[in-house]
Every structure is written in structure tokens, then in C-alpha cells.
DOPAGU-415777 format. One line per field, with one value per residue: residue number from 1; x, y, z of N, C-alpha, C in turn; residue in one letter; chain. Coordinates in steps of 0.001 Angstrom, whole numbers. Example, Ala and Ser with C-alpha at 12.3 -4.5 7.8 and 13.67 -1.06 7.14 Angstrom:
// DOPAGU-415777
num <- (1/2) $
nx <- (13190/12850) $
ny <- (-5690/-2250) $
nz <- (7800/7080) $
cax <- (12300/13670) $
cay <- (-4500/-1060) $
caz <- (7800/7140) $
cx <- (13200/12900) $
cy <- (-3300/30) $
cz <- (7800/7870) $
residuo <- (A/S) $
cadena <- (A/A) $
END
This chain:
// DOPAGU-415777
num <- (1/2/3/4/5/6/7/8/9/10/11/12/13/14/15/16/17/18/19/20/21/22/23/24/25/26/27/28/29/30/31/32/33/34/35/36/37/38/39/40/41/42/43/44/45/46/47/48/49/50/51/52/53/54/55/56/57/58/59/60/61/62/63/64/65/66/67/68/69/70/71/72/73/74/75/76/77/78/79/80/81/82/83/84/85/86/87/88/89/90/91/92/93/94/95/96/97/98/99/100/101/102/103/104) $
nx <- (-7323/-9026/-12716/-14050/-16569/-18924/-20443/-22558/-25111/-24613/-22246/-21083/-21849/-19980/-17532/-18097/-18031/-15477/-14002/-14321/-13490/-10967/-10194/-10630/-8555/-6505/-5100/-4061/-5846/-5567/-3707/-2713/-4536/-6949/-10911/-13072/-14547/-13816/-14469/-14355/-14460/-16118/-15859/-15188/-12956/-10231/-7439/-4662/-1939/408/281/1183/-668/-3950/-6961/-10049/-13723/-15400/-17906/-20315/-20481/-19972/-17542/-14570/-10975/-8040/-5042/-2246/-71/2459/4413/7227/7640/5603/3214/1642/-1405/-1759/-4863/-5965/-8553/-9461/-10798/-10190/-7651/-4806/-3353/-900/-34/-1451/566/2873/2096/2252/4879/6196/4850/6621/9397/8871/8279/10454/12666/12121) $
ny <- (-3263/-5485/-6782/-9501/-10025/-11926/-12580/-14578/-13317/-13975/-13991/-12189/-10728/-11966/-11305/-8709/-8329/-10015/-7452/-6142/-6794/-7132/-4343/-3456/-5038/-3623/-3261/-2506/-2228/-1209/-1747/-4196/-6896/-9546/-9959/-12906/-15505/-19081/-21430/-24238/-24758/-23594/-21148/-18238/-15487/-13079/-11871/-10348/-8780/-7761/-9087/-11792/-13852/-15292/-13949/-15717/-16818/-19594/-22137/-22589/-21306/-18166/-16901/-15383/-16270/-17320/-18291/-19688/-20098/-22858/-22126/-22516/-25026/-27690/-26834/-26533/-26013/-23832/-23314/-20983/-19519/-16436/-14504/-13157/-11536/-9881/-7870/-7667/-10227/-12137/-11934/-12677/-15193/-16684/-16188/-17900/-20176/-20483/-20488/-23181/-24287/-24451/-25504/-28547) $
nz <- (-8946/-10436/-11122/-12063/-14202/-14654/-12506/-10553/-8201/-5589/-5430/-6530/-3773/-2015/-3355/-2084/1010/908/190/2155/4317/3613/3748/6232/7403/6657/3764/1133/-1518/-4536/-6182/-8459/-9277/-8673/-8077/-8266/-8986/-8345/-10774/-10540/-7705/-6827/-5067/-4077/-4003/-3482/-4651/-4296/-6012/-4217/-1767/163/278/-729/239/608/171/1069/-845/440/2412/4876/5943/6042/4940/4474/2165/1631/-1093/-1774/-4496/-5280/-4871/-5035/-5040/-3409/-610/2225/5013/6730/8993/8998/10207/13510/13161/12282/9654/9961/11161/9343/7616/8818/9487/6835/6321/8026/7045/4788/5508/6592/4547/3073/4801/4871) $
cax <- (-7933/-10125/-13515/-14866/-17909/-19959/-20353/-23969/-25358/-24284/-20837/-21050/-22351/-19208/-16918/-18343/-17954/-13820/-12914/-14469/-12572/-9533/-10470/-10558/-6974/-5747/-4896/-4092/-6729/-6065/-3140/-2889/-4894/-8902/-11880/-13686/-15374/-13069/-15114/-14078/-14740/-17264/-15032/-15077/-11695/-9995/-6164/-3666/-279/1430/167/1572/-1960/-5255/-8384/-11646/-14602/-15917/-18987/-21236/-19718/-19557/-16450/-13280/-10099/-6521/-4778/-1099/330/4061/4535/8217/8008/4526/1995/891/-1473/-2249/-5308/-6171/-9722/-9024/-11427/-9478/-6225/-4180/-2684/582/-257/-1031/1815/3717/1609/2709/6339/5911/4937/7864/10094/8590/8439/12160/13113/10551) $
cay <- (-4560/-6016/-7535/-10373/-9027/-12792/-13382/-14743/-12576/-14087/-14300/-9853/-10351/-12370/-10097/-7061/-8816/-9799/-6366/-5354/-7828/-6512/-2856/-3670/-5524/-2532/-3998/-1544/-3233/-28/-2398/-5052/-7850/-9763/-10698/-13285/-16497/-19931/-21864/-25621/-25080/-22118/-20445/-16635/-15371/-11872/-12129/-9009/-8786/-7138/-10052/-13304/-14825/-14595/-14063/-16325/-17318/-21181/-22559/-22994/-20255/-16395/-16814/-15381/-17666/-16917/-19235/-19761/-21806/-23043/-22278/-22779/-26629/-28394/-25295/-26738/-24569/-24115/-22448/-20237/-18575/-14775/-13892/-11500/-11916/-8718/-8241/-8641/-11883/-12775/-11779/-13973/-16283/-16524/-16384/-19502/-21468/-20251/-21285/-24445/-25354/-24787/-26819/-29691) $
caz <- (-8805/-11311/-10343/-12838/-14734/-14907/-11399/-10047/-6773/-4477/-5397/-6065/-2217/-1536/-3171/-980/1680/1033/-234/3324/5117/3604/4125/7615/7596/6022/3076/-442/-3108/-5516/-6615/-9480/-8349/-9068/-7038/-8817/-8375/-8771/-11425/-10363/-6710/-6531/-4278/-4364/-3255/-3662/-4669/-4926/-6000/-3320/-448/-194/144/-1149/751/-320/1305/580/-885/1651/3716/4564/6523/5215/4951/3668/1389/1212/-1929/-1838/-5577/-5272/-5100/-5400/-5267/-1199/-53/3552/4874/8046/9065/9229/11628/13918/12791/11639/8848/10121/11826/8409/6840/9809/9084/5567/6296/9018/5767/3786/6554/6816/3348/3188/5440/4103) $
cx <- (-9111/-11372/-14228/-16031/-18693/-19871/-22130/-24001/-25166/-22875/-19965/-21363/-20902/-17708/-16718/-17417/-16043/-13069/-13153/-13557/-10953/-9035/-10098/-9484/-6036/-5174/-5033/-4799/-6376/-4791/-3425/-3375/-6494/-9318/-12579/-14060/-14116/-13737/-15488/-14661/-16188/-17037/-14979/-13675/-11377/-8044/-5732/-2451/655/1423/888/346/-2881/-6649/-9428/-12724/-15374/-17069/-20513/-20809/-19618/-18429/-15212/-12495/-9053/-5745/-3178/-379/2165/3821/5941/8451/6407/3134/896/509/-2066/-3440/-5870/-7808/-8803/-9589/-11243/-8125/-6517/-3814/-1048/794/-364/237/2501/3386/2604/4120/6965/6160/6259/9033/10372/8707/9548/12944/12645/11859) $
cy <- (-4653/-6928/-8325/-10414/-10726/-13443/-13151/-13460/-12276/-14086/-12833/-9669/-10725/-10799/-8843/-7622/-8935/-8752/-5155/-5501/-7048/-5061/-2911/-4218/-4341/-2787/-2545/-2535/-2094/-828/-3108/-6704/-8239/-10428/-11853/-14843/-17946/-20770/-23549/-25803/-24282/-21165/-18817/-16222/-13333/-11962/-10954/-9286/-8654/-8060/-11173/-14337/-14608/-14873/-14794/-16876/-18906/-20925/-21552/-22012/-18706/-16169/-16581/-16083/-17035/-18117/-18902/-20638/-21515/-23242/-22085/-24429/-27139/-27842/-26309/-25859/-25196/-22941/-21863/-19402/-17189/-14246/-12668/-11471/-10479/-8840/-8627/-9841/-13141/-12813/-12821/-15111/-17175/-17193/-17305/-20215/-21221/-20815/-22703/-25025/-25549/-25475/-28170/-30365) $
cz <- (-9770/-10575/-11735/-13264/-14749/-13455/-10848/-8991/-5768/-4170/-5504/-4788/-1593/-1874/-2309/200/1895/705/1259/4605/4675/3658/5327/8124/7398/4750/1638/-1437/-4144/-6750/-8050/-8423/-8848/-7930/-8242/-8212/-9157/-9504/-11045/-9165/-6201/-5724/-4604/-3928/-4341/-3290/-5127/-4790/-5058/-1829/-1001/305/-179/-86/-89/1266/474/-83/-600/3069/3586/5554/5406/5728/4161/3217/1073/496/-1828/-3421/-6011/-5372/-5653/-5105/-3770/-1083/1716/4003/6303/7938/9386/10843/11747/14091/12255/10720/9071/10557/10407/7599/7629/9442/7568/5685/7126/7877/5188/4281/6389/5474/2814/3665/5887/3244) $
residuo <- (X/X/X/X/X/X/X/X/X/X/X/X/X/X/X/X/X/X/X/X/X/X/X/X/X/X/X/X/X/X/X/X/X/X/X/X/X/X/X/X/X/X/X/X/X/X/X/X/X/X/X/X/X/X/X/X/X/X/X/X/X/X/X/X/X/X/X/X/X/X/X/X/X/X/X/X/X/X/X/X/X/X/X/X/X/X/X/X/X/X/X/X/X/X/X/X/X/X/X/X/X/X/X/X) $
cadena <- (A/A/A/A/A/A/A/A/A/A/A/A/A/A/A/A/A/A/A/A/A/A/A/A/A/A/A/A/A/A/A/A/A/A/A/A/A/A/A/A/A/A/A/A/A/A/A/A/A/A/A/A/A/A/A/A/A/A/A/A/A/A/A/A/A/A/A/A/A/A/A/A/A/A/A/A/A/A/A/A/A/A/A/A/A/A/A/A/A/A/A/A/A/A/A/A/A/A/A/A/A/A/A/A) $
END
């Protein structure tokens, strides 16, 4: 996992923060995958290859959040607080949407 070398303070605080969150899911970061800051929204987020969603935390927020895009038809994303969700709950999660956007 790559981490984005021009990121303000608070957004190296955010990072910590989602690669802890996904420590704690259980989650392999040693993967292909970046943390970095979304430029348009200010969004911090932490995306790896091997998930089918990416972790970010908002703004205005130190809550993590998981992000699922339908990039099979019109890149829909849908988005869930983490909280205390598992990782397999996310993964379910995940595969709910996939479901659903199939038969959309």
C-alpha cells in the first residue's frame, strides 16, 4: 500500500486512523492499494485491491465509512458507517449491492 506523500496533518492523522480501522477488521494492507486524500471532496479514504470497497472518513468527520461503487454500469456508490461491523459483514455488505445492482 502506498500512502500519498502531500497530505496536510490532519489528513496523515486521518490516514492513521483508517489503516487502524482496518487493522482492527483484519484487513491485509501489505497488498497493492493507497491511502490518500480525495482532492475535489477533501475526503481521506484508504482503498486496497483485494476489497470490494474502500474505507474513507469525510470532511468534517473522524468516523470511518465504506464506499461501494457499481462500476459495472453507472459507477453508483452506496455508503455504510463501519463502526462495528466485521469485515465479513462488509464483505456481505458489498455483495447485497452487487445483487441488487443486477437486478436494477
Amino acid at each position: 500500500m502506498e500512502i500519498k506523500k502531500d497530505l496536510c496533518a490532519n489528513a496523515i492523522r486521518k490516514v492513521a486512523l483508517l489503516i487502524t480501522k482496518a487493522s482492527k477488521l483484519g484487513m491485509d494492507i501489505s497488498g497493492y492499494g493507497e491511502a490518500a486524500e480525495n482532492q475535489s471532496n477533501g475526503n481521506v479514504y484508504l482503498w486496497l485491491e483485494n476489497y470490494p470497497f474502500t474505507l474513507f472518513i469525510d470532511l468534517g468527520s473522524d468516523d470511518v465509512q465504506a464506499c461501494w461503487t457499481n462500476y459495472n454500469e453507472d459507477d453508483q456508490e452506496e455508503f455504510i458507517d463501519v463502526d462495528s461491523m466485521t469485515l465479513y459483514q462488509l464483505e456481505e455488505w458489498c455483495e447485497n449491492n452487487e445483487k441488487a445492482a443486477a437486478a436494477a
